[in-house]
N, C-alpha and C positions, 0 to 999 in steps of 0.2 A: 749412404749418408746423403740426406738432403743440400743442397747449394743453399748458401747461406742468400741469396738475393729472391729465396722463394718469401722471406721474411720470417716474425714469428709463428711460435706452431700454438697451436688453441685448441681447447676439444670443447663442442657446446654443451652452456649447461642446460640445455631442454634435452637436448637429442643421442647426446656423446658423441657426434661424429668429432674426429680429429679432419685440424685443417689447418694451414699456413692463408696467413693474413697477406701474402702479395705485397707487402708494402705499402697497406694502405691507409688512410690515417681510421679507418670504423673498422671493425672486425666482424664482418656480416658470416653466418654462417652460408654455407652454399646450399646444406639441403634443405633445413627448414626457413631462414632467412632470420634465426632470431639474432638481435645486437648484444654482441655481448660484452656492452656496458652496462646493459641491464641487468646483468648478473646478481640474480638474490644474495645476499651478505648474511650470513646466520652465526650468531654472534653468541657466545655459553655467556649465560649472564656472569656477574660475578663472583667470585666468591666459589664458584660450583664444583670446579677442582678441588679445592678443600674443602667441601662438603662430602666428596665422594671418596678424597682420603680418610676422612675421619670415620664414616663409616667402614669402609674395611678393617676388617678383626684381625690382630695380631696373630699368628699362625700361632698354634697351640703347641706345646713340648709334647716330645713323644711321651707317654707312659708305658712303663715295663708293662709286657704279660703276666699274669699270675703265677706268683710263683718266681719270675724274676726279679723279688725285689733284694735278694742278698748278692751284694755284690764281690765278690773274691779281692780278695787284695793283689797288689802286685808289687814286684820287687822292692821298686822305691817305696812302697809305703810299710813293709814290712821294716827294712832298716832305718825308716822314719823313729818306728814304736819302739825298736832295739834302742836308738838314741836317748828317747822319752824317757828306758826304764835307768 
């Protein structure tokens, strides 16, 4: 575990190296030298989330095989019909 007086940890975003900012008030990267307050902001316009929910499709019900459309009754429903008559 790093010592907390190495300061924050950063990974750049040109390069990915990971690195501790030393304490310093600019977070320079070490290998490339990029600042990363320059750091590109890429923003989903609005609205796009629900745009992309709306296009996904409700998952469909399963449909029987051929042949499986008669379905057997089962206890309770038989003394249901006994009730009925």
């Amino acid at each position: 575990m790093a010592p907390k007086d190495l300061g924050n940890k950063h990974t750049c975003f040109k390069c990915q190296t990971k690195f501790y900012d030393l304490r310093k008030p600019v977070a320079v990267c070490p290998k490339c030298g990029a600042d990363q307050r320059e750091c590109p902001v890429i923003k989903a316009p609005p609205g796009e989330k629900r745009a992309r929910a709306a296009q996904r499709k409700p998952e469909a019900a399963v449909e029987p095989l051929d042949g499986e459309d008669e379905v057997p009754l089962e206890e309770d429903e038989e003394a249901v019909e006994e009730e009925d008559s």
